[in-house]
N, C-alpha and C positions, 0 to 999 in steps of 0.2 A: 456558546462562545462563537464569535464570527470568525471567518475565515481568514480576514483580517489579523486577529487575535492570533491565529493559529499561526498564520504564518513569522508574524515576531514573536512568538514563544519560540519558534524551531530555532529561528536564526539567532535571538539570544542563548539558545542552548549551543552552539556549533561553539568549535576552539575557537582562539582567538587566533589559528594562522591558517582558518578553513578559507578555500579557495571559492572562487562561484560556481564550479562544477559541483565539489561538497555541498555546496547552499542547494543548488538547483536537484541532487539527487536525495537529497534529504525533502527536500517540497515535492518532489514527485512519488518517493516512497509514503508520504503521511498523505497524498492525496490518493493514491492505490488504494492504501488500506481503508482509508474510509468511505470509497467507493465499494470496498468489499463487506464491510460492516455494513452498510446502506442494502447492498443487495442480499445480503443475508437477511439483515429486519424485514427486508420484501417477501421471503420465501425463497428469494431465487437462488437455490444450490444444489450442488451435485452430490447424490449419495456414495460413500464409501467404496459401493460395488461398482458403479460408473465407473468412477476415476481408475480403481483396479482394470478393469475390461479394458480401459481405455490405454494404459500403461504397457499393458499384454502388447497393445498392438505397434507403443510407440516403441517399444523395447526391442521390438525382431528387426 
């Protein structure tokens, strides 16, 4: 599916009294995710113990 595609699949899914902030955070939410999907297929992730160690430090 092109991103094209993508993008009028969201917007026909939005209410009919979504606003252009709604549009615009709804296109940024499905492009995040499939930047995260992408970097996941790559390899590139953080294991479970990371993110923990790293929480310890955000948390104090």
């Amino acid at each position: 599916m092109t991103t094209k595609q993508k993008v009028m699949n969201a917007v026909r899914s939005l209410p009919a009294n979504a606003t252009y902030e709604d549009a615009m955070e709804r296109l940024l939410f499905l492009a995040k995710v499939e930047k995260g999907l992408d970097q996941a297929d790559a390899g590139q992730t953080v294991s479970h113990e990371i993110v923990r160690q790293k929480m310890k430090r955000w948390l104090k």
